[in-house]
C-alpha positions in Angstrom: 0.0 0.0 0.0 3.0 2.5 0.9 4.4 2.0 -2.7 1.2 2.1 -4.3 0.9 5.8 -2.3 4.4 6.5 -3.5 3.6 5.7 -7.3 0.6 8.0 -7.4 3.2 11.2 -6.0 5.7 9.9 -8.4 4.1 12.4 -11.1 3.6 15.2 -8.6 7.0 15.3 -7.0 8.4 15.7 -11.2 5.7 18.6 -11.9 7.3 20.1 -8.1 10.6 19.7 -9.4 10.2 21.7 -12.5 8.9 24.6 -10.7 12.0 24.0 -8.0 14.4 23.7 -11.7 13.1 26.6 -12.9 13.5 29.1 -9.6 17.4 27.7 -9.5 18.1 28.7 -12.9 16.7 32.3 -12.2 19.0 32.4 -8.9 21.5 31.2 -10.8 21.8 33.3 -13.8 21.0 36.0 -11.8 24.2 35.6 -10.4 26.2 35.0 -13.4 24.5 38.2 -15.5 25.7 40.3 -12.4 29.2 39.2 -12.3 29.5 39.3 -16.1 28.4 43.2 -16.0 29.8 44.2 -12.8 32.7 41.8 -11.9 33.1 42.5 -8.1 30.7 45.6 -7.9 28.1 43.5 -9.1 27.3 42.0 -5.4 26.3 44.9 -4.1 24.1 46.2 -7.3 21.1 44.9 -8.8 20.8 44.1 -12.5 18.6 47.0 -13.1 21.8 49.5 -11.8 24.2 47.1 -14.2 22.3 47.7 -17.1 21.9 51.3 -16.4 25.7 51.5 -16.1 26.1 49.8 -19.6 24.7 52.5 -21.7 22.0 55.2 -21.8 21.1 54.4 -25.3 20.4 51.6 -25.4 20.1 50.3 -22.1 16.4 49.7 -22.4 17.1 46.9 -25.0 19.5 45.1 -22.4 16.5 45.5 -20.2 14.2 43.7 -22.4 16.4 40.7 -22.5 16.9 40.3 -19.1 13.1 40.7 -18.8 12.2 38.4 -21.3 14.5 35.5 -19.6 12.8 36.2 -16.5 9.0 35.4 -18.4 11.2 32.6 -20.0 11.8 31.2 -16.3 7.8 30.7 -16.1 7.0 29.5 -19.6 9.2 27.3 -20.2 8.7 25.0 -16.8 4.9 25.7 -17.5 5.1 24.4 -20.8 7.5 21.6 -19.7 4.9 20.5 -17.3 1.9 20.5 -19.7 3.0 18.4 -22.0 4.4 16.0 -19.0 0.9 15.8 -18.2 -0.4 15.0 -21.5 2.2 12.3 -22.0 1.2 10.4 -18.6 -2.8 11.2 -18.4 -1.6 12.5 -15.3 -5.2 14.1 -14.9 -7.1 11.3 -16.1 -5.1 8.9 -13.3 -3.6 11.2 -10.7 -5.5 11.6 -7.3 -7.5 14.6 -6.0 -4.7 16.4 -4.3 -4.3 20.2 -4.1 -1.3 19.8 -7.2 -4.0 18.1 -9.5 -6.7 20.3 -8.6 -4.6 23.2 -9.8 -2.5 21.4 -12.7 -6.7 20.6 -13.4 -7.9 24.4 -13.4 -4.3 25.4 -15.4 -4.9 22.9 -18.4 -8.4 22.2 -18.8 -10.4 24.9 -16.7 -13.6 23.7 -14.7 -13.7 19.9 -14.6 -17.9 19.8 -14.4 -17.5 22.0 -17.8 -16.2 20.4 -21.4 -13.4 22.6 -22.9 -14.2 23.8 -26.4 -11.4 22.4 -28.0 -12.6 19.0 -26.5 -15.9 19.9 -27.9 -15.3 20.3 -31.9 -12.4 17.4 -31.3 -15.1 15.1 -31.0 -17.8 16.8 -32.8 -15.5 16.1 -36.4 -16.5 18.6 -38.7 -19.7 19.8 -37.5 -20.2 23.2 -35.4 -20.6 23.1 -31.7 -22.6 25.9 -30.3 -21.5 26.9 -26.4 -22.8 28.5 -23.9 -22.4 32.3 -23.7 -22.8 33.8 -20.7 -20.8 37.0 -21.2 -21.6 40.2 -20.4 -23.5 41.0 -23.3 -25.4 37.4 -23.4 -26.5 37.6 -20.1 -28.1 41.0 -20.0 -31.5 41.2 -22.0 -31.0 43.6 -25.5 -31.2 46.9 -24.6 -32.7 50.0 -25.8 -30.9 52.8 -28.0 -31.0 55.1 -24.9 -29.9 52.3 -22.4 -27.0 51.9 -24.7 -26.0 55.1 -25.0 -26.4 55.4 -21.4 -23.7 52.1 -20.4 -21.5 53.8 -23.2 -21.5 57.2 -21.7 -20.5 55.1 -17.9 -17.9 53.2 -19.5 -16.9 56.3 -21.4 -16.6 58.4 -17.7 -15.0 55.2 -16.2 -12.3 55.1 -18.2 -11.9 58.5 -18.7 -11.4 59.7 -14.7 -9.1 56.2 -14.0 -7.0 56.4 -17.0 -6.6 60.3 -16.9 -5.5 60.1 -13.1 -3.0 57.3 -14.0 -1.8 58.9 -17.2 -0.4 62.2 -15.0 1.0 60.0 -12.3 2.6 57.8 -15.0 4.5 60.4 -16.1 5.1 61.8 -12.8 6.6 58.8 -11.6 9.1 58.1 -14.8 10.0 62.0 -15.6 9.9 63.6 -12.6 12.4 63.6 -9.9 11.5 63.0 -5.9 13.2 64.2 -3.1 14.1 62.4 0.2 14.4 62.8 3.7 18.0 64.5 3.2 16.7 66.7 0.0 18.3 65.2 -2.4 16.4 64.4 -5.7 16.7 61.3 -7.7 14.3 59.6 -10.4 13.2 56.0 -9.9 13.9 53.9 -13.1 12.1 50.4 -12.7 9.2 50.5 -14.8 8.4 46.8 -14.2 8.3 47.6 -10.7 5.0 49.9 -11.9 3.9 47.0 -13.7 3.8 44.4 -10.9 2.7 47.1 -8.9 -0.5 47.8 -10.5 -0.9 43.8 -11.4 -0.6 42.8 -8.0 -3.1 44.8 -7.1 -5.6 44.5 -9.4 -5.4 40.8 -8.8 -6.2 41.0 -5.2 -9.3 43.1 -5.9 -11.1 40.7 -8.3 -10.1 37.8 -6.2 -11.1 39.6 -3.3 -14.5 40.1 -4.7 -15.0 37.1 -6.7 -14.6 35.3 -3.1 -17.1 37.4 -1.5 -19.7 37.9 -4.0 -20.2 34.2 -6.2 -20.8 34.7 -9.4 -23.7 32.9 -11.0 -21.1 31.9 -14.0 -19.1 29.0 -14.1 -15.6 29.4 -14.7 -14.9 27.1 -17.4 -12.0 28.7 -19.3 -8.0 26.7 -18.6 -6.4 29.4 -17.1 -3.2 29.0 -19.5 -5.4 30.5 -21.8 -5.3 34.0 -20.0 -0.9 33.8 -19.8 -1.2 35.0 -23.8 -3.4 38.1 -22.7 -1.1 38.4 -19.6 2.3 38.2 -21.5 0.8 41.0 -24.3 0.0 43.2 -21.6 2.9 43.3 -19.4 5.1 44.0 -23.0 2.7 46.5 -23.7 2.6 48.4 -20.6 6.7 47.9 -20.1 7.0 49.1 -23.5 4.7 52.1 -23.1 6.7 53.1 -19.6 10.1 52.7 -21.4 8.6 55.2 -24.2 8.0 57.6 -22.0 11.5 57.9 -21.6 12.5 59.2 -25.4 9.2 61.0 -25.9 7.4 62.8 -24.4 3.7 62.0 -22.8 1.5 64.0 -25.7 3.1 62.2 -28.4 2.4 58.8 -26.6 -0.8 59.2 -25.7 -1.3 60.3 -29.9 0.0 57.5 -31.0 -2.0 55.1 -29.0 -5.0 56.9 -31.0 -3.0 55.1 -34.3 -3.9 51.5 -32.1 -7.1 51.4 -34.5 -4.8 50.3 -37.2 -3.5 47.4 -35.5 -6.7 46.4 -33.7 -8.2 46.0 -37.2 -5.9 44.1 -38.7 -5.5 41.6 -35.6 -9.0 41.1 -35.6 -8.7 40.7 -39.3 -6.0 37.8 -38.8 -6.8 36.3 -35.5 -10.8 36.4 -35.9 -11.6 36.7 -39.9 -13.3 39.8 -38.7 -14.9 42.0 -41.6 -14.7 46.1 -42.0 -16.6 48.5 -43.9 -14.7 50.9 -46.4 -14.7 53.9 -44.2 -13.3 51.9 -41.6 -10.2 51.7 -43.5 -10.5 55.1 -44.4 -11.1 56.7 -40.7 -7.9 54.7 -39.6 -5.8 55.9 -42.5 -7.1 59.4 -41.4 -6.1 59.0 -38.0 -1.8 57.8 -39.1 -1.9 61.2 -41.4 -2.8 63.1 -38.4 -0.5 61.2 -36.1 2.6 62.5 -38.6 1.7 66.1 -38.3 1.6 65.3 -34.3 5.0 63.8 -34.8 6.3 66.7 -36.9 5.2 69.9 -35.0 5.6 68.4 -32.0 9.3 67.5 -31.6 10.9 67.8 -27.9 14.3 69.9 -28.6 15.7 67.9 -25.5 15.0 64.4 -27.3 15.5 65.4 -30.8 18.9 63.0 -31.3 18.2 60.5 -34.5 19.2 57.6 -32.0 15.9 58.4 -29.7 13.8 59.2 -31.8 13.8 56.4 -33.8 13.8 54.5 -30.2 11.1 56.0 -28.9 9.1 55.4 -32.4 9.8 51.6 -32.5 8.5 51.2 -28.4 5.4 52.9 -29.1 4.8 50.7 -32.5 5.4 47.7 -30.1 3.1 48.7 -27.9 0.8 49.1 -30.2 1.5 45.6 -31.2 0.8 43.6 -28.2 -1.7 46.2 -27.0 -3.7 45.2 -30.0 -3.0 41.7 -29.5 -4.2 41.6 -25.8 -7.9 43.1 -27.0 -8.9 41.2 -29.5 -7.6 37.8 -28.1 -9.8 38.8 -24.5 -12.6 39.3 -26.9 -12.3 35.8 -28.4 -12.1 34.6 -24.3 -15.2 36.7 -23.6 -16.9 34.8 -27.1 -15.9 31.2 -26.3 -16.0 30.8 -22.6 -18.5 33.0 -21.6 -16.4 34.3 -18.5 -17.6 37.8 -16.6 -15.4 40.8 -16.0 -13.9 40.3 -13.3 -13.2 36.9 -14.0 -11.2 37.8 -16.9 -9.4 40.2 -14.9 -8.5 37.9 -12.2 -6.9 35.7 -14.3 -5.2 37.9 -16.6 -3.9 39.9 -13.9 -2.6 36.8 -12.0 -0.5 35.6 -14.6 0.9 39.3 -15.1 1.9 39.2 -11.2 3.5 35.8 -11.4 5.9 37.1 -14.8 6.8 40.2 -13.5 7.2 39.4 -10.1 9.5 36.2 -11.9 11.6 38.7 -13.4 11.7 41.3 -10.7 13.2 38.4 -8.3 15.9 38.0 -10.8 16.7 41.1 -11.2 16.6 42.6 -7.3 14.4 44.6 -8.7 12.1 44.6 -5.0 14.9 45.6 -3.1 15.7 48.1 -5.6 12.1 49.7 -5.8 11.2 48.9 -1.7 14.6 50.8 -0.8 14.0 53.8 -3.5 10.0 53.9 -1.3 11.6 54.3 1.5 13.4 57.0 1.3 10.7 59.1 -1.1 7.9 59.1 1.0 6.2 60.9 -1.3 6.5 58.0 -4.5 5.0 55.8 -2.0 1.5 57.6 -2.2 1.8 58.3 -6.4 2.4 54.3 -6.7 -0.4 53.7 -4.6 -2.7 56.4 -6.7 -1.6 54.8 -9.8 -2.5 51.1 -8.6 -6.0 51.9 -7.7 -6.5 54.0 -10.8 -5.2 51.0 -13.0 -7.6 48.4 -11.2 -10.6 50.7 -11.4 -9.8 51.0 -15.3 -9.3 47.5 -15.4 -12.8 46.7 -14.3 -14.0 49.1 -16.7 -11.7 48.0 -19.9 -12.9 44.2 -19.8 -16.4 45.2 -18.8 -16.5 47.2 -22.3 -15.0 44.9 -24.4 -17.2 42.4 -23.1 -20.2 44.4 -23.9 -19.2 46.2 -27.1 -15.6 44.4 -28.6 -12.4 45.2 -28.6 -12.7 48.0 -32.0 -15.7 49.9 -29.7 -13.2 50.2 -26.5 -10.4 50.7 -28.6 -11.8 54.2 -29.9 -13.3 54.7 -26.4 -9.6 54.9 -25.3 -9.1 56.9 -28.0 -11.4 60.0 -27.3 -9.9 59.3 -23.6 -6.2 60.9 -25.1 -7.8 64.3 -26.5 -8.2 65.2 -22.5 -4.7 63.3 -21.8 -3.0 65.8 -24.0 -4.4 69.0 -22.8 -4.2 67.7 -19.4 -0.6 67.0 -19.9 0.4 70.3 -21.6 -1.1 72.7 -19.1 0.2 70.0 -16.0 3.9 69.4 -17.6 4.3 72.7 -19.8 4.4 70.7 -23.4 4.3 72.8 -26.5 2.5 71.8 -29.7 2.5 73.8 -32.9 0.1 74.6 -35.4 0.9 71.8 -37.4 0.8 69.5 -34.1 -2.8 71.0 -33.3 -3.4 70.4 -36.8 -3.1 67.0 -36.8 -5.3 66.7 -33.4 -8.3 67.9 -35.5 -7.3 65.3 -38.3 -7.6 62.3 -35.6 -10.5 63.3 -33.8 -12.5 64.2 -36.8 -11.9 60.5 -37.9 -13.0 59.5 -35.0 -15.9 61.3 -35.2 -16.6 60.7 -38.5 -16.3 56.3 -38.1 -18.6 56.9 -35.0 -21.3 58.9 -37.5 -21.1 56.3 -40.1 -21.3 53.1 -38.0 -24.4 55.0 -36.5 -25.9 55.4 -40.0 -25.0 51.8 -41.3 -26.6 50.3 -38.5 -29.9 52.4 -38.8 -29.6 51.5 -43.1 -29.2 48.0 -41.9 -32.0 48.0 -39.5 -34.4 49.4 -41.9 -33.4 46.9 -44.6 -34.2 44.3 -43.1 -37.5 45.9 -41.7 -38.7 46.2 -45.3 -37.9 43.1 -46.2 -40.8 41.2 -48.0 -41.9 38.0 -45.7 -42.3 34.7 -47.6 -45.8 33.3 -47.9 -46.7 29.9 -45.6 
C-alpha cells in the first residue's frame, strides 16, 4: 500500500521539481549576468543599476532581455509540465490532491464544464454551439438610450481612472522626488510599476469574486489567459520605457493610431470583416498622427538615435496592446467568463511574470529601498495602482459588452483630455501643425462613430422592409 501511495506522488514530485528547476536557474543566472556586467561591484548592485551602467542608449534593449528571460523562467517550466501531463494522463489517473486540482484548473479549466477544444475534437466537422454567458449574453437587448447610457459610464470610467493614471505615469518616470535628506533622484524600474499595479488588481477581483459568487461558471483553462497576460505586461513595459525618449503627448497620440492594428489583428486572429470607411477613418487618424510627430518635436529628445527608439517602443506597444484586446474578446466569445473573472486571471499571470523577473533582477529591493526614502512615491504608486484596477474593471467590462474595435476608440477619445491635461500639467508645447493634426484624428474619429451609426440604422431598416415569404 506504501508503494502504491508513493507511485501515485511519483508524477507530482516531477511537476514540483520543475517549478524547483526553474526558480534555481533564475538564482543562478542571476548571479552569473551580475558578475558578467559588474565583476566584483556586481554583489552589491542589482541588474537593473548594471544595465543602467552599460549604456543610456540603449540600455532599455539590455532590459528587455533580461526581462524576457525572466518570463522565459515561467514559460518554459509551464510548458514543460503541460505536456508532461499529456504524455502520462496525469489528470485522467492522478489523485485529487491540491497539485492536480490546480494542474486541473491550469490545463483544462472547470472539470464539471467540457473545454471547447474537446468539444469540436469530437464533434468532427460539424459546429458546436456553447454556452455564452458573457456580459453581453447575459443581460436582456437593450434600448438605444440604455445603450448610450452604459457607453456614456464606460466612457466616464475610463476617462477619470486612465486620466489620473496617465499624469502619475508620467510623474513617476519623468519627474524627480526628493528624500528625507533633500536630495532628488528619479526612480527607473518600470516593471516595478507594472507588478505594482498587477498585483493589485489581482487581489481586488479575487477579493471580490470570493465574496460575492458569481452565478457563471468558470470554465476557461487558465493558461489561456498567460497569452493576454504576457501581451499586456510588453505593452505596458514598453509604453513606460517610451516615455523615456518621448514625451507624454506624443504617446498618448499615438495610441489613437492603435485602431490600425486592432483591425488588422481582428482581421488575422478572428476573420473579422470592415466597412470601407473603416479603413479610411484609420488611415485618417496615421496622417494626423505625422503632423503630431512633426510639429511636436521635444528639442531635448530630438537625437536620430531616440527618436527612432522611442518610435519603434510605441509601435510595439501598439502591437501587443492590439494583441491583448482582441484575443480577451475571443475569451469573452468562447467561454463565456464575466469581467472580473477575466481580470482575475489575466492579472494573475501578469503578477506571477513580473514578479519572476523582478526576483531575478533585485528589482524589490531596488524599488522597496527607493520607497523608503521618497515618501512621497510611496503615495503616487499607490494612486496609480488603484486607478489602473478601477480601469481594469471598466476595460474588460467594455470589451465584453461592445468588442475590442468599440473600446479601442473609447480609449481613443480618452487621449484628446490626456493631451491638454498634460500640456497645461507638464508645460508641453505643440504647434500649429501639431494641433493640426489633433483635429485630423478626432475628426476620424468622429466621423467612423457617424457612419457606423448610419450603417446600423440602413441595416435595420433593410431588413424591416424586407418582404416576408408566404406559408
Amino acid at each position: 500500500m506504501y508503494v502504491y501511495k508513493m507511485g501515485n506522488r511519483v508524477p507530482e514530485l516531477i511537476i514540483c521539481s520543475f517549478i524547483l528547476i526553474s526558480l534555481l536557474v533564475i538564482n543562478f543566472f542571476s548571479d552569473l549576468l551580475r558578475a558578467s556586467l559588474g565583476g566584483s561591484y556586481a554583489q552589491h548592485s542589482t541588474l537593473t543599476q548594471l544595465v543602467d551602467a552599460q549604456s543610456k542608449e540603449y540600455a532599455w534593449l539590455l532590459k528587455l532581455l533580461v526581462n524576457c528571460f525572466g518570463y522565459s523562467c515561467v514559460f518554459v517550466p509551464g510548458y514543460l509540465i503541460y505536456k508532461y501531463v499529456q504524455r502520462t494522463n496525469y489528470l485522467e489517473r492522478g489523485t485529487k490532491t491540491f497539485i492536480h486540482t490546480a494542474v486541473n484548473m491550469c490545463i483544462t479549466g472547470n472539470s464539471s464544464h467540457t473545454d471547447a477544444d474537446t468539444l469540436q475534437s469530437k464533434a468532427g466537422t460539424s459546429e458546436v454551439t456553447l454556452p455564452v454567458t458573457n456580459d453581453r449574453a447575459a443581460t436582456p437587448k437593450r434600448t438605444s438610450s440604455q445603450e448610450a447610457v452604459l457607453l456614456l459610464w464606460c466612457f466616464l470610467g475610463l476617462m477619470v481612472s486612465y486620466l489620473t493614471w496617465g499624469v502619475l505615469q508620467e510623474k513617476i518616470m519623468t519627474q524627480e522626488y526628493r528624500n528625507f535628506d533633500g536630495e532628488s533622484s528619479k526612480f527607473k524600474d518600470s516593471q516595478f510599476l507594472v507588478f505594482s499595479n498587477r498585483i493589485l488588481a489581482f487581489i481586488v477581483a479575487f477579493s471580490y469574486l470570493q465574496w460575492k459568487s458569481s452565478p457563471t461558471r468558470h470554465r476557461a483553462p487558465l493558461y489561456k489567459y498567460s497569452y493576454a497576460s504576457f501581451s499586456n505586461i510588453m505593452s505596458a513595459w514598453f509604453q513606460y520605457e517610451a516615455l523615456k525618449f518621448v514625451n507624454f503627448p506624443t504617446q498618448v497620440l499615438a495610441k489613437s493610431c492603435k485602431i490600425i492594428p486592432v483591425m488588422l489583428m481582428g482581421k488575422i486572429m478572428s476573420k473579422n470583416k470592415y466597412e470601407s470607411y473603416e479603413y479610411v477613418t484609420a488611415l485618417l487618424i496615421s496622417l494626423g498622427m505625422i503632423f503630431f510627430m512633426t510639429g511636436s518635436a521635444d528639442n531635448s529628445k530630438a537625437s536620430g538615435v531616440t527618436t527612432l527608439t522611442g518610435i519603434f517602443l510605441l509601435s510595439m506597444y501598439m502591437v501587443f496592446d492590439s494583441f491583448t484586446a482582441n484575443w480577451q474578446g475571443n475569451l469573452f466569445k468562447t467561454y463565456g467568463m464575466t469581467s472580473l473573472q477575466m481580470m482575475c486571471g489575466v492579472n494573475l499571470f501578469s503578477s506571477i511574470f513580473t514578479g519572476a523577473s523582478l526576483s531575478m533582477q533585485g528589482g524589490f529591493m531596488e524599488s522597496l529601498a527607493f520607497a523608503t526614502e521618497h515618501p512621497l512615491f510611496v503615495f503616487d504608486i499607490v494612486i496609480l495602482s488603484i486607478c489602473s484596477a478601477v480601469g481594469q474593471l471598466f476595460i474588460y467590462h467594455t470589451i465584453a459588452v461592445f468588442g475590442p474595435v468599440v473600446f479601442t476608440i473609447i480609449m481613443t477619445l480618452r487621449q484628446a483630455a490626456a493631451i491638454m491635461l498634460s500640456c497645461f500639467i507638464y508645460q508641453h508645447s505643440i504647434s500649429f501643425l501639431g494641433v493640426f493634426g489633433v483635429l485630423i484624428v478626432f475628426l476620424a474619429i468622429f466621423l467612423r462613430v457617424y457612419c457606423n451609426q448610419r450603417m446600423k440604422r440602413l441595416r435595420k431598416h433593410a431588413e424591416a422592409n424586407k418582404p416576408k415569404l408566404a406559408v
